[in-house]
C-alpha positions in Angstrom: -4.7 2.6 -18.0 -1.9 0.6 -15.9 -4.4 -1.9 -15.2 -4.9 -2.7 -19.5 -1.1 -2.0 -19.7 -0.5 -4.9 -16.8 -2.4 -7.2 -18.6 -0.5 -6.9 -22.1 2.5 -7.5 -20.1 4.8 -11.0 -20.5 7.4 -12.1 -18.2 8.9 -13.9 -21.3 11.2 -11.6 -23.2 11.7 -14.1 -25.7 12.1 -17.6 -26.4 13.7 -19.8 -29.3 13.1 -23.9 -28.6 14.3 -24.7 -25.2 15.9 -21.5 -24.5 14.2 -19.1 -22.8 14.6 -15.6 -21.4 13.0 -14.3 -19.0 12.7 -10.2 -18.0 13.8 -10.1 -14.6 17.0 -11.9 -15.7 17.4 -9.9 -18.1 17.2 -6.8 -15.2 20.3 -8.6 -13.9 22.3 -8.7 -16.8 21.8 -4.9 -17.3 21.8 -3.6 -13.9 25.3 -4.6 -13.9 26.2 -3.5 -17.1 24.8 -0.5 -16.0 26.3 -0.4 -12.4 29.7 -1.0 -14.3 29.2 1.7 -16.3 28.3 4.4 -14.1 31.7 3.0 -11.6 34.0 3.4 -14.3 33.1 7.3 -15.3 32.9 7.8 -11.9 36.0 6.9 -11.1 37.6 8.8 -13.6 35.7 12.1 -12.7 37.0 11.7 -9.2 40.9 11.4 -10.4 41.3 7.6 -10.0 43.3 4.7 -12.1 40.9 1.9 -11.7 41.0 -0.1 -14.9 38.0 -1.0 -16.9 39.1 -5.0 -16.1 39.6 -4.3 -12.5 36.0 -2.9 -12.7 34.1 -5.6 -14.0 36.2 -8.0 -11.8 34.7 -6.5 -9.4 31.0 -6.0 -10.6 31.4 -10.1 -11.2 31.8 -10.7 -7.7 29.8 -8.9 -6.4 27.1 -10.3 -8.6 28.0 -13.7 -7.9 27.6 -13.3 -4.2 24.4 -11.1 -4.9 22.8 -14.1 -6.6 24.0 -16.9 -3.7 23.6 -14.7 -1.0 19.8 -13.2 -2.0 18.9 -17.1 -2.5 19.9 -18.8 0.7 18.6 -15.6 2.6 15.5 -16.3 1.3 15.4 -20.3 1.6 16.2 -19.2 5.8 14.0 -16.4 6.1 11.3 -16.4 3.8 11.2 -20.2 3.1 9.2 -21.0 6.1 10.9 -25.0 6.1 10.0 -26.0 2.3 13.4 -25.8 0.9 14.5 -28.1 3.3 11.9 -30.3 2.5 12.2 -30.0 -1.1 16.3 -29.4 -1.5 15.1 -30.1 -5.3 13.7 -26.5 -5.4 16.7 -25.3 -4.0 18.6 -24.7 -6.9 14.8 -24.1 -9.1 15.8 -19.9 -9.5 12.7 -19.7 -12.6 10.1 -20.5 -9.7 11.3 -17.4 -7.9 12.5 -16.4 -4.5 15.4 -14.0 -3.7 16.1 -11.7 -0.7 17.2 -8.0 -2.0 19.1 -8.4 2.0 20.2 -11.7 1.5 21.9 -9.7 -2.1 23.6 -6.5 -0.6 25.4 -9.2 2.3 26.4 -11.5 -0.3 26.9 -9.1 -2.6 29.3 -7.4 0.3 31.2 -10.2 0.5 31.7 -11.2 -3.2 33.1 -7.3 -3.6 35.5 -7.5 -0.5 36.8 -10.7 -1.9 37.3 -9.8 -5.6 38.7 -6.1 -4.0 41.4 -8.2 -2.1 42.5 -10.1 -5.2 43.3 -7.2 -7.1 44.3 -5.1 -3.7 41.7 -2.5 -4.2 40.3 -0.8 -1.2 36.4 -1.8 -1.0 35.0 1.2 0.7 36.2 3.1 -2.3 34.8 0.4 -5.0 31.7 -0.3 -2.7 31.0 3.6 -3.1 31.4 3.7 -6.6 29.1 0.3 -6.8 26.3 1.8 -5.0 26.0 5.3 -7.2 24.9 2.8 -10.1 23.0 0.0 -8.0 20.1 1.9 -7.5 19.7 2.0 -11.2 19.8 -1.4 -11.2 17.6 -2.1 -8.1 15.2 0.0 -10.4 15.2 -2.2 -13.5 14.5 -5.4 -11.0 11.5 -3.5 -9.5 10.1 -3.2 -12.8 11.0 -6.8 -14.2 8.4 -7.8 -10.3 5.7 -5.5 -11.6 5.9 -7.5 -15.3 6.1 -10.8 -13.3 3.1 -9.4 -11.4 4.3 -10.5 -8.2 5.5 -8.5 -4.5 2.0 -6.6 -5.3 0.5 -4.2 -2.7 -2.4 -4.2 -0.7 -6.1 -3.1 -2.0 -6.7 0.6 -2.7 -8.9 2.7 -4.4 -6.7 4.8 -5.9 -6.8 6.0 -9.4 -3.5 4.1 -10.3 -4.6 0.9 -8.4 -3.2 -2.2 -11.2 -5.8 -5.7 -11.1 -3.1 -8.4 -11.1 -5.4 -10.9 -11.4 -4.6 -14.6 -10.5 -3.6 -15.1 -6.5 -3.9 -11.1 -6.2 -7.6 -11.1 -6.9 -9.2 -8.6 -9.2 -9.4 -5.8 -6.9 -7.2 -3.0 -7.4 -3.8 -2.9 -5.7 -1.0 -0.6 -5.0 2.0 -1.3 -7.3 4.6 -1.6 -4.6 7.0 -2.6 -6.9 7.0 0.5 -8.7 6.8 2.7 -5.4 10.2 0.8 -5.0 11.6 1.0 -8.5 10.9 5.4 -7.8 12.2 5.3 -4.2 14.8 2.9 -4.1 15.9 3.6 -8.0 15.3 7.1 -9.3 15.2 9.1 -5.9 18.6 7.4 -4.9 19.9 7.6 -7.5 19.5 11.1 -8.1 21.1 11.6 -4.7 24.0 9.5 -4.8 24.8 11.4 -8.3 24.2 14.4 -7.1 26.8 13.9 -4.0 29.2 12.1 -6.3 29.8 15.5 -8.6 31.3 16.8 -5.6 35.2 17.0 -7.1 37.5 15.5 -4.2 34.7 13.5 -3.3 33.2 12.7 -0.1 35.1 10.9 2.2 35.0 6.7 1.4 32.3 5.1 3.1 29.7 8.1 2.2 27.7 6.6 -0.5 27.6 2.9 0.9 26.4 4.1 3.8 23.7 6.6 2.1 22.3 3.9 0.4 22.1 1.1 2.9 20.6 3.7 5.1 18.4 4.9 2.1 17.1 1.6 0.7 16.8 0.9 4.8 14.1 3.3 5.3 12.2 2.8 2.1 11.3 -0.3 1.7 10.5 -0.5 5.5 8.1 2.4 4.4 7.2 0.7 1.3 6.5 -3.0 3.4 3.3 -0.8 4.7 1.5 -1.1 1.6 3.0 -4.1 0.4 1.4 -7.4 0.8 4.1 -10.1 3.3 4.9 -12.8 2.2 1.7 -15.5 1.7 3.7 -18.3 4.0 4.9 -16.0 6.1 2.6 -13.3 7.0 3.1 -10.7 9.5 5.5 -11.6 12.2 4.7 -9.0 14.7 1.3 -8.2 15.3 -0.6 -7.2 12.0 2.0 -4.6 10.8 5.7 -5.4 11.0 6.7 -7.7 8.0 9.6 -9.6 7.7 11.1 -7.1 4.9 10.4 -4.8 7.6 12.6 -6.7 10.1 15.6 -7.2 8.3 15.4 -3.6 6.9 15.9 -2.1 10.5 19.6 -3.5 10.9 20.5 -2.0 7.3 19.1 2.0 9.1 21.3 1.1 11.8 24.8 0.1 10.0 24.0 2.9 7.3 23.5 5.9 9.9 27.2 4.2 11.5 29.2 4.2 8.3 27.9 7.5 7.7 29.1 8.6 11.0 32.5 6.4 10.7 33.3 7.7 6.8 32.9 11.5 9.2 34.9 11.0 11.6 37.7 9.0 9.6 37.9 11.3 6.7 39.5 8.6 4.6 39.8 10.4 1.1 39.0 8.2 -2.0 42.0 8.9 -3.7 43.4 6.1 -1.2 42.2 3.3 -3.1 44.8 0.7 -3.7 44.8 -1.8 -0.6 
């Protein structure tokens, strides 16, 4: 049934003359929404005075620095040398190629900078950002499996999906909606869960839950996924280089945990 369902499946959502939209942008534009949403009635179940403005401030940088960082992460580290020997393609986003890693730093940075303008504390504002990402994360997850691209390896499961094209027309594991499950609805449910929680945990708590969370599941996940065709496997014939870059994110997420513990920094103190 997925594989007929695949194969009815446009990444085109529309298009009117020379303007046209595509799904996975589309995932952007709502996963923010989205992550906006969810921030602001958080906030206000937890006792806080964040404006709605201060909010999608925020949300805009962090976005902004999500898109520039998940690019030039993967021009260095997926790239393999083309982009900088076609700088043309650089800038070419509709041919593909962003680093989910290369995102959460540069969408790190974009926060903290937009926090200090409007002298907001960002562990507060980087917890309330990642109860809603994972909703997001979900919605791009799904916009890959209507791209039919980040496939899995070959299985003979029941609920393999024939992608077709470069993917062959054996039956593969849909990775990308292992992910959209794992790294969307599961932690999602769990950041929500912890965030009813009335005071809150301390700040810190949910940032580091999810960076530790995504952490471990998509270096699960990279098992059956296939690596990247000009990159391959870079230790061995297992580790990946999603794998690679996926072991810091374990490490600083088990810390901030540790750190938001031992600090005990309430989120009530969220004006710089």
């Amino acid at each position: 049934m997925l594989n007929d369902l695949y194969h009815m499946l446009d990444p085109v959502a529309f298009s009117a003359g020379p303007i046209t939209i595509y799904w996975y942008g589309l995932a952007y534009v709502v996963g923010a929404l989205i992550t906006g949403v969810v921030m602001y009635r958080t906030q206000r179940r937890w006792g806080l005075s964040i404006t709605a403005d201060d909010l999608m401030s925020v949300v805009f940088g962090v976005v902004f620095g999500l898109i520039v960082g998940a690019r030039l992460f993967y021009i260095v580290f997926y790239g393999d040398g083309y982009y900088f020997e076609n700088p043309g393609e650089i800038l070419a986003f509709n041919h593909g190629g962003m680093s989910f890693h290369g995102g959460l730093v540069g969408g790190a940075i974009g926060g903290v900078i937009a926090c200090r303008i409007l002298k907001l504390s960002p562990w507060t504002l980087a917890d309330l950002a990642m109860i809603g990402v994972p909703l997001a994360l979900c919605l791009g997850r799904c916009a890959n499996f209507v791209n039919g691209e980040l496939w899995g390896k070959p299985t003979d499961l029941p609920w393999g999906v024939v992608f077709g094209g470069s993917a062959g027309e054996m039956p593969r594991h849909p990775s990308q909606l292992y992910e959209a499950f794992l790294e969307g609805i599961v932690l999602f449910a769990i950041q929500f869960a912890l965030s009813r929680r009335v005071p809150p945990h301390p700040q810190g708590t949910f940032a580091g839950v999810f960076i530790l969370g995504y952490g471990v599941v998509r270096f699960l996940v990279e098992f059956v996924r296939v690596p990247d065709a000009q990159l391959g496997y870079i230790l061995g014939d297992v580790i990946t280089m999603g794998q690679l870059l996926s072991l810091p994110l374990i490490v600083i997420g088990a810390v901030i945990l540790v750190a938001s513990r031992r600090l005990k920094r309430p989120q009530r103190d969220y004006l710089a």
